[in-house]
Structures are given as structure tokens and as C-alpha cells.
N, C-alpha and C positions, 0 to 999 in steps of 0.2 A: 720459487721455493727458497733461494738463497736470501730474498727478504725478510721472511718465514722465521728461517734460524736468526739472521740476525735478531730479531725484536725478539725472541726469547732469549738469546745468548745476551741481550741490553739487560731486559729484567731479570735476568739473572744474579747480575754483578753490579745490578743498580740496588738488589734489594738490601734491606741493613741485617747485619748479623750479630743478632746477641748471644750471650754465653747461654741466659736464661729467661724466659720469660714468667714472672711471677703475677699472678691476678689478686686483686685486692677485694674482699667481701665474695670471694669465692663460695660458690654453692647458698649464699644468702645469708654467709656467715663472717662474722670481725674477725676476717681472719686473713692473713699472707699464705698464698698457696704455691711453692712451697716456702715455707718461713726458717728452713736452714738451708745454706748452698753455700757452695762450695767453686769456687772459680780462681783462673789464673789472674794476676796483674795485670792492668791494660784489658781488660774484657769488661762489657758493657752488660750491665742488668737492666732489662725491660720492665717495666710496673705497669700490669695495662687495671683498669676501673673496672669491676663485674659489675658488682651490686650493692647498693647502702650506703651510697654516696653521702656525706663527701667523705673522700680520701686525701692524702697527700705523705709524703715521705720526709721522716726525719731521720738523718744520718746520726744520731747520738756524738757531739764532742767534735763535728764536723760541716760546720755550719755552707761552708763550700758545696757538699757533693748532696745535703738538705734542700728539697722540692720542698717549700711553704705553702703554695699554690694550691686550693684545694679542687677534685675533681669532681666533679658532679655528675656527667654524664658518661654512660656504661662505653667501655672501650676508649675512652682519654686513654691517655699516656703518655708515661715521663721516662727518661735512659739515665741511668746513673754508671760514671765509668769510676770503677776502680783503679787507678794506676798505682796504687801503693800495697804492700803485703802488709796485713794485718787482720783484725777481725772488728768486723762494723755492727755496733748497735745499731737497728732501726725502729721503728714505728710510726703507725698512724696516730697524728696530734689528735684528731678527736676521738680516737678509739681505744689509744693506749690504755685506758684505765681498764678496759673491755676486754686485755689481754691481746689487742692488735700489735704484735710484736716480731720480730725476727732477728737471725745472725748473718752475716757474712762472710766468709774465711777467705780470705786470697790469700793464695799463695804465690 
């Protein structure tokens, strides 16, 4: 039994913790779901791929914390950490015209 807990109390504090998880082409649509968020400094935003691929993230003015990489396959995913307060343009490079857009806010 004491082995039991161990291998859950592992994956437990093995698994990764992000602030948010945002899906891209959610519900079949050019869209960041959610595409306004709101997070502290130092926390990490998940991008997972739904649908309509390809995807990828561009940090607006921030070529660092910018994923180029485009995704193709449903559930890819990329982490982007904030370490700094401010507010982050993003978008999807091949979608933006499409209105595939969002903000950021760290605080």
C-alpha cells in the first residue's frame, strides 16, 4: 500500500503546473480559447493544438518568448513563461488576418 501512495504522491509533483491552459482552433474555430488572461509574473501559459492546424504563437515585440514552430497535430503543445509584468500581444502567424488573436496581462 505504502508503494501505492508513493507512485501517486510522484505524479503528483512530477506533473507540470500552468497558470492557464489556452486551446488553439477551439470548437473548429481561428480562435485562442481563452484569448484574454490574466496571470502573475513567473507563471507559465500552456497552448495546446485542437483543431485547424497549423498553429503557432507569436509574442508581438518579443521575439524570445515567440514559438515559430508551426503545429500540426491536435494536442502539440508549447509553454510560454512570463517572467516579466506587462501586457503581451499574441497571435497565430497564419491566422492572424483571421482574427486569431489575444492578450496577456501579468501582473
Amino acid at each position: 500500500m505504502k508503494f501505492f501512495f508513493a507512485i501517486l504522491t510522484a505524479l503528483f509533483f512530477a506533473a507540470p503546473a500552468w497558470a492557464v491552459d489556452v486551446t488553439m482552433g477551439s470548437g473548429g474555430n481561428l480562435i485562442f480559447d481563452p484569448s484574454d488572461i490574466t496571470i502573475t509574473a513567473g507563471e507559465t501559459v500552456h497552448f495546446v493544438n485542437g483543431m485547424l492546424p497549423p498553429h503557432n504563437i507569436i509574442v508581438e515585440g518579443h521575439d524570445e518568448l515567440s514559438k515559430d514552430a508551426l503545429m500540426f497535430s491536435p494536442g502539440e503543445s508549447q509553454d510560454i513563461t512570463f517572467a516579466d509584468a506587462g501586457e503581451y500581444n499574441f497571435y497565430c502567424g497564419p491566422h492572424q488576418g483571421a482574427g486569431m488573436t489575444g492578450i496577456i496581462h501579468v501582473e
